[in-house]
Structure formats: C-alpha cells, structure tokens
C-alpha positions as CSV (number, residue, x, y, z in Angstrom):
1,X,0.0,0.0,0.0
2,X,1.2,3.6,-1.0
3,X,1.9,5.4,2.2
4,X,1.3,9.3,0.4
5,X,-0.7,10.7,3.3
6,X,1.3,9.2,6.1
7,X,4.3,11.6,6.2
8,X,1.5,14.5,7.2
9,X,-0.3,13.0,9.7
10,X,0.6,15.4,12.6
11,X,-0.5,18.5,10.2
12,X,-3.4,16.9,9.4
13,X,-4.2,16.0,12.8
14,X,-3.7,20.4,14.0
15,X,-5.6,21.2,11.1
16,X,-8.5,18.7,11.6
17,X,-8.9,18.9,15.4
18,X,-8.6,15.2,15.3
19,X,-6.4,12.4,16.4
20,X,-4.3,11.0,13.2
21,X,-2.5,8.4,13.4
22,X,-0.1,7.1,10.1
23,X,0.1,3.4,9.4
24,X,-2.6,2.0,12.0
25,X,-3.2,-1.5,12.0
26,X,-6.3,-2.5,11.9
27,X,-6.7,-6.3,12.8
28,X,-7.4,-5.6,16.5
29,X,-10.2,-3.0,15.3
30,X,-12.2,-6.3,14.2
31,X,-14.0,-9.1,15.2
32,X,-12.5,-11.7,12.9
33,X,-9.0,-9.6,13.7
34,X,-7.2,-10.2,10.1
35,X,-6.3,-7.4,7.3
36,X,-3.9,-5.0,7.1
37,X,-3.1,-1.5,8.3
38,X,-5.4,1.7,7.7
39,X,-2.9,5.1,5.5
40,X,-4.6,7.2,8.0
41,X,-6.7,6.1,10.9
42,X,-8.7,9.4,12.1
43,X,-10.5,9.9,15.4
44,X,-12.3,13.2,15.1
45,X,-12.5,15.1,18.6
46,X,-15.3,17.4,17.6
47,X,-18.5,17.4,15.5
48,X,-16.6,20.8,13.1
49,X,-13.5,18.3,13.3
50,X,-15.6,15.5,11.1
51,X,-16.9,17.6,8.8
52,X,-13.4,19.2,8.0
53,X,-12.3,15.2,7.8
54,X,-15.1,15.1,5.1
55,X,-15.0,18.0,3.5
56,X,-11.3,17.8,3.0
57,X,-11.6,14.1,1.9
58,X,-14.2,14.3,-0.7
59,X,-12.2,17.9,-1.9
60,X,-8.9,16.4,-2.3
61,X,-10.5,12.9,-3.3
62,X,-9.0,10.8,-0.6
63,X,-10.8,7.8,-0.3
64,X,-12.7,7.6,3.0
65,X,-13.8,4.2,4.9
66,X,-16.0,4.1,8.0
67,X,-14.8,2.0,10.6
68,X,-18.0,0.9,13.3
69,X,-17.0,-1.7,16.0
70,X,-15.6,-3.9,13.0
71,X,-17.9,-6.7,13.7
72,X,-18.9,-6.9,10.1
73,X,-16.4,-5.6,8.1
74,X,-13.5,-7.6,6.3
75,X,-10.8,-5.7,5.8
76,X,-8.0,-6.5,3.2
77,X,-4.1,-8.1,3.9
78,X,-2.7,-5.3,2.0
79,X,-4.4,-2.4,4.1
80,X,-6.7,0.2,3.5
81,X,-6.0,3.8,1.4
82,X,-6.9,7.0,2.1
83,X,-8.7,8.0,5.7
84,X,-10.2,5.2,7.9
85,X,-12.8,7.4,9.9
86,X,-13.5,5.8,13.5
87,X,-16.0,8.0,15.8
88,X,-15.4,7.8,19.9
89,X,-17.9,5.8,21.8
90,X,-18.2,9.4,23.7
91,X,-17.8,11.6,20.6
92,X,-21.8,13.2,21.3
93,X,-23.5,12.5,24.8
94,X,-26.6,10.5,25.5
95,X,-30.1,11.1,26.0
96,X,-32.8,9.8,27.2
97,X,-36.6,11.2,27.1
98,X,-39.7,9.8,28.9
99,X,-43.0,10.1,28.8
100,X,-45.4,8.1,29.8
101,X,-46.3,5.8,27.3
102,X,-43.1,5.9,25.2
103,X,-39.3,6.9,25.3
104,X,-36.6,8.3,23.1
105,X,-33.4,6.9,23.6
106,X,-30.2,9.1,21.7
107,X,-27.0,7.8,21.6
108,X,-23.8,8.5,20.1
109,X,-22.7,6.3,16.5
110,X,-19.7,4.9,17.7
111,X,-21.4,3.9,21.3
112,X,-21.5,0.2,22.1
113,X,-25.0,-1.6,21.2
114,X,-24.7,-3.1,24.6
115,X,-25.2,0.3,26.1
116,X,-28.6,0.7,24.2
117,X,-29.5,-2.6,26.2
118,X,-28.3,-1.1,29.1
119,X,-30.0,2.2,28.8
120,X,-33.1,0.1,28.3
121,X,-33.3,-2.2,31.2
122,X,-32.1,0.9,33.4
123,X,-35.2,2.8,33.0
124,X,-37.8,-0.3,32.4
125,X,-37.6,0.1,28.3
126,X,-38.4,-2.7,26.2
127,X,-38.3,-3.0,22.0
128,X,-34.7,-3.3,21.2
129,X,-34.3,-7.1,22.9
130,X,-33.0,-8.9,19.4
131,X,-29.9,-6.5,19.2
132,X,-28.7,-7.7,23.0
133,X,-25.4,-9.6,22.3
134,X,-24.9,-8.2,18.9
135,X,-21.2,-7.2,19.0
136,X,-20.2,-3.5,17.5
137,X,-21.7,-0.1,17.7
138,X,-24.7,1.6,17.2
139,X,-23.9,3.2,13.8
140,X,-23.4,0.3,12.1
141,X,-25.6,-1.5,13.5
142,X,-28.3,1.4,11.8
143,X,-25.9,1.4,9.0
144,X,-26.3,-2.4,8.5
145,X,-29.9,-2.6,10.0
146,X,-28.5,-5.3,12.1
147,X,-30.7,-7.7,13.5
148,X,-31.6,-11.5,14.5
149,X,-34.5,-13.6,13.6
150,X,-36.5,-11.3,16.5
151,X,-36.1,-8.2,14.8
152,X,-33.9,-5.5,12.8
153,X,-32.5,-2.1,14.4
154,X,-34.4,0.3,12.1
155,X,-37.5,-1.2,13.6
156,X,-36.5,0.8,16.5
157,X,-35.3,3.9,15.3
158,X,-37.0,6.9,15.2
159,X,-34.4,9.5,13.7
160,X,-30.6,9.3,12.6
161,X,-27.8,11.9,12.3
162,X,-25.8,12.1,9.4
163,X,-22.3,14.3,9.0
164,X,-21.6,15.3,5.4
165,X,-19.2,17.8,4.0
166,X,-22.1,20.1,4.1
167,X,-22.9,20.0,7.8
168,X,-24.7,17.7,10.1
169,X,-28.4,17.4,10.2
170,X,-31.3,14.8,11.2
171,X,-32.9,12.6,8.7
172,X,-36.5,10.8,9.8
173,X,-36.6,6.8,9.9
174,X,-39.4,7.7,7.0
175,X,-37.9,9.3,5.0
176,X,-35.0,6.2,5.0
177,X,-35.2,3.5,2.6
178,X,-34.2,0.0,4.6
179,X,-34.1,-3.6,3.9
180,X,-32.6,-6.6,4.6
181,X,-29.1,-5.3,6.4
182,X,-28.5,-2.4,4.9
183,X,-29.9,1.3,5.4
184,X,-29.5,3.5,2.4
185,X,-27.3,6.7,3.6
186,X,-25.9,10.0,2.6
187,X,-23.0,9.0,0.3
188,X,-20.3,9.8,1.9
189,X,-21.6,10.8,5.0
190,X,-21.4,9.5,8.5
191,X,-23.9,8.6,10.9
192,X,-23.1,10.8,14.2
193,X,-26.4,9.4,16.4
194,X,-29.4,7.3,16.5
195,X,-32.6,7.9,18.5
196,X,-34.2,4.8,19.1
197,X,-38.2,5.0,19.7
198,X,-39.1,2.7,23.1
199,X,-41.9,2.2,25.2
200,X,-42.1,1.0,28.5
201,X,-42.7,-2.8,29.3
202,X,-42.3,-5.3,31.3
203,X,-38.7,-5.6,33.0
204,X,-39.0,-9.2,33.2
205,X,-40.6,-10.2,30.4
206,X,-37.7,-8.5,28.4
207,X,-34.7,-10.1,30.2
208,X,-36.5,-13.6,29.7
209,X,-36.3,-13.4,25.8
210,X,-32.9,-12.1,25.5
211,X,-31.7,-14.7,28.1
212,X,-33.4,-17.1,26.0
213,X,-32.3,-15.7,22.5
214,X,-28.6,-15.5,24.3
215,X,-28.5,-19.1,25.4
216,X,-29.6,-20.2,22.0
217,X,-26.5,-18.1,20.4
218,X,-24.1,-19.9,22.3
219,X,-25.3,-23.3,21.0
220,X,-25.5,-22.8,18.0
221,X,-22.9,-19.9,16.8
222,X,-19.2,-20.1,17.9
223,X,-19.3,-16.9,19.7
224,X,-16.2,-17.7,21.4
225,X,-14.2,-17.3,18.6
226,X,-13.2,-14.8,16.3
227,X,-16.0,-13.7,13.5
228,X,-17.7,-11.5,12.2
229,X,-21.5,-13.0,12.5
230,X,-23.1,-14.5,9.4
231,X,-20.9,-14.0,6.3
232,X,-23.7,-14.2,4.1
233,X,-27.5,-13.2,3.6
234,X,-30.1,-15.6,4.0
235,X,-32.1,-16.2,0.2
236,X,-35.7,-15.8,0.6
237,X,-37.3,-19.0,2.1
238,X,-34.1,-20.4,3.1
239,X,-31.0,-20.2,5.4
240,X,-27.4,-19.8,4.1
241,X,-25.8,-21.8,6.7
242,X,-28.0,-24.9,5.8
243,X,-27.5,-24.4,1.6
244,X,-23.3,-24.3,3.2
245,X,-24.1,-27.4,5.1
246,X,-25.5,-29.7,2.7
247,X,-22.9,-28.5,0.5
248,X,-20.1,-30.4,2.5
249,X,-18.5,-27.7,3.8
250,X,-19.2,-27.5,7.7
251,X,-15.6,-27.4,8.9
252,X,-13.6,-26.8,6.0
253,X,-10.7,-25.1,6.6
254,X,-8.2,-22.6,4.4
255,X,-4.9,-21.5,6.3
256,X,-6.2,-20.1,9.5
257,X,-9.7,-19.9,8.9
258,X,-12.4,-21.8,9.0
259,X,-16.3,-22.2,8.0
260,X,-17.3,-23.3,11.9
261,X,-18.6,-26.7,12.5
262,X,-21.1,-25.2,14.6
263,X,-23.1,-23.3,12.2
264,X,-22.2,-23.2,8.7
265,X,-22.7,-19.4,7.8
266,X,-20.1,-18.4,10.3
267,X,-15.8,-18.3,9.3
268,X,-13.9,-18.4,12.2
269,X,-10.0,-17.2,13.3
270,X,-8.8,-20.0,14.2
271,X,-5.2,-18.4,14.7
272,X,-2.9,-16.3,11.9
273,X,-5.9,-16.6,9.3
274,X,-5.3,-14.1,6.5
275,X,-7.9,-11.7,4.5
276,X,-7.4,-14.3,1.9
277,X,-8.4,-17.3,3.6
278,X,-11.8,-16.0,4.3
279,X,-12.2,-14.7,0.4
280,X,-11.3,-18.4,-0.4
281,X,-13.6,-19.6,1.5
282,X,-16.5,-17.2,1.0
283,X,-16.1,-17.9,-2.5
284,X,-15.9,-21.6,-2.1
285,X,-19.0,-21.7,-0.6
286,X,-20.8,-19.5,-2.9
287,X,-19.9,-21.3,-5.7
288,X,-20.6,-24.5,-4.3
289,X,-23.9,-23.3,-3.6
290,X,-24.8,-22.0,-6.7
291,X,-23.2,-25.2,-8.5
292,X,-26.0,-27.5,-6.0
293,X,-29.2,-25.1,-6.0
294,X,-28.9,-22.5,-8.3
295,X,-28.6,-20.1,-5.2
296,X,-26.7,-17.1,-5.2
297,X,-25.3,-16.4,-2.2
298,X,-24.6,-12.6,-1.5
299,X,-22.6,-11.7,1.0
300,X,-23.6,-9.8,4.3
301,X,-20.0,-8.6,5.2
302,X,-18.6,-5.5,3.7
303,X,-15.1,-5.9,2.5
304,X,-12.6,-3.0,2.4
305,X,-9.3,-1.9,1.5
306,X,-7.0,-4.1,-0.9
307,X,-7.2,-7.5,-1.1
308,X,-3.8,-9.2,-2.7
C-alpha cells in the first residue's frame, strides 16, 4: 500500500482537530481480527472536526472508509488507502426522554450496542431485545440494519444523524429506505447518532427473551471465537448456513480460517488466518452453492481496502 498521506499525519491532525495516526493496524479494530493497516486512521474530537475530515476528503479525493466496531467488516491483507474514519464511543453524549407511554433513547454512533440494552433495562424500556449480544456499535448496527430472527434495528429507530461535508443534520426513519441489512445513507456521509423510539414494558418479560435468545446463540454460533457473525445473507425462504451445510462444507478449513462446525454461515479465526483465507472460503462456498441449487449467495459482510 502507497503510504502518500502518512508523512503528514501530525498537520493533518492540528488542522482537523482530530487524532491522526499514520500506518494504524487495523486487525485488532475487528471481530474476525485479520487485514492489514489503515494510511490514515482518524478519530475526530469534535462534530466541526468531522466535517473538516469530510470536506477535505471528498475535496482532495482521498478515499474515506467508516470503521463501526468492525464486527462486520472484512478488511484486506494489503491495508486500507486513504482515511479510515473511527468515531469515539463518547464523541456526542446521550439522551434519554420519557414520557409516559413511550421513550426516546439518543445515543452516540460509535457507542456500544450493549449500552442501548443497558439504557433500556435501566429505566424499564423494552423493544430493542433482538440487538442484545450483537457485538459493535450503534452506527453500524443502523448502518447495517442489524438484527436476529426477533427483529432489525431500524425497527426501533425513530431518527438518525448524518455528518456530510455540508454539515450535520437529522434525517427521519421515514424518510429512509431499509431492507434486509443495509440502510440506504448519505453517500459519503457518517452517521453521528441514532434515536431509538421505546416504550415501557415489562422488566422481566424482556430479560427472559434475551436470556433465551442468548442461550440459543451460544449453541449454535461459535461466539467464542473470532468472527464477524453471518458472512452471508439468507435467500428468501431459506438459510445460508443450511444451503453451506448440505454442501459439505461444515468445517472446512483454508490456512487459519475456518467455516465453523457449529453453524455453517459463520468463518472463524482459528489463529494467523489471513484476509485471503476467508475470500477463499467465502467464494468456495458460494460457488458450491450455486453449483447444488442455483442459489446465489450474496454476502452480508462489507469488504474493504486491498485484497492481494
């Protein structure tokens, strides 16, 4: 990967009023912790400091990748170019408005989805139980409309603010187009907050079916390995990991990764697995499928930067 930007990182970061950092690697930064390093990793300390980020980016043309928690991203061994844009969990605060028969719950895009959870059973909130467990952050889980077989985040979601080079402003969950993982943003742009719309409900009631949907995670997804979730979307009237499975291909393995034994729409790290493994075996898979059924499989993670 061209290092061009890297020798002006500290300008960059003065000029931005944000934290740049040359050469960043961004592995750790991911659930399934392979790929390579980001040209510029930039951590914006202000709202004015991201929209400088993207107004310089989309002025000079340097390409810009937003980085979430990583739990569904894939990025490539060789790196990624240009600006890798990560926003704090802390970069805007929280609120949290109640009424009587319903609640709106604002949190920062690079927040934790666990802390949604935790803002909900704090003050007796129920509506978002299917994202409990879900690994990464609130923007992408908006940006991805993220979800389980109990529901999808923009179910719950009453607004969303978006940065652009322009400014920053709220867009209405109706005036959105959504569907099946994937919320159709800005271009360019970055998602700041999310105000989720909850009501009040039963305490228990709520902690029962994510204790229930949680249990049935752990037995059948290998949660206690690196991943990034389901790798790809399910076809209507069907489930990827079961077209995968009768395939043959529970538990094949390429280098250090694997498709897991325990559900077969999952690749696992199992230890110094490359970018490429998990391309070989994403594409193994798909065209296995297709070869079978006639089912194209599309994938649900997004890959980024340069795959050798």
């Amino acid at each position: 990967m061209t290092q061009v930007l890297a020798p002006f990182a500290e300008g960059l970061s003065r000029s931005w009023d944000a934290e740049v950092l040359a050469d960043e690697p961004l592995a750790p930064k991911t659930s399934v912790r392979v790929g390579g390093r980001a040209e510029l990793f930039v951590r914006p300390r202000s709202p004015d400091g991201l929209v400088e980020v993207l107004r310089s980016a989309g002025a000079d043309g340097i390409p810009l990748t937003i980085l979430g928690g990583g739990a569904n991203m894939l990025v490539g061994d060789a790196g990624v170019p240009g600006i890798t844009l990560k926003l704090p969990g802390d970069f805007l605060p929280e609120q949290v408005r109640l009424s009587d028969s319903e609640a709106r719950v604002t949190l920062g895009a690079g927040a934790a989805i666990a802390r949604l959870i935790q803002l909900a059973k704090q003050h007796g909130l129920v509506g978002v139980e299917f994202l409990a467990g879900i690994p990464g952050t609130i923007g992408g889980a908006a940006a991805m409309n993220a979800g389980t077989k109990l529901g999808e985040a923009m179910s719950a979601v009453d607004a969303v603010e978006v940065a652009t080079a322009e400014g920053i402003g709220w867009i209405e969950r109706s005036r959105l187009v959504c569907s099946y993982r994937h919320t159709a943003l800005p271009k360019n742009g970055a998602l700041t907050r999310v105000r989720f719309l909850l009501r009040p409900g039963d305490r228990v009631r709520s902690q029962a079916v994510m204790d229930a949907d949680l249990a049935y995670r752990k037995q059948t997804q290998p949660l206690g390995q690196p991943n990034f979730g389901s790798v790809f979307q399910n076809p209507p009237g069907d489930f990827a990991g079961r077209l995968i499975e009768a395939a043959g291909l529970k538990g094949f393995t390429i280098g250090g990764a694997q498709i897991s034994p325990l559900h077969a729409n999952w690749i696992v790290n199992l230890g110094g697995a490359r970018a490429r493994d998990i391309v070989s075996l994403m594409e193994l898979a798909r065209s296995r499928v297709v070869e079978l059924t006639g089912v194209e499989l599309r994938p649900e993670v997004k890959r980024v930067g340069v795959f050798g």
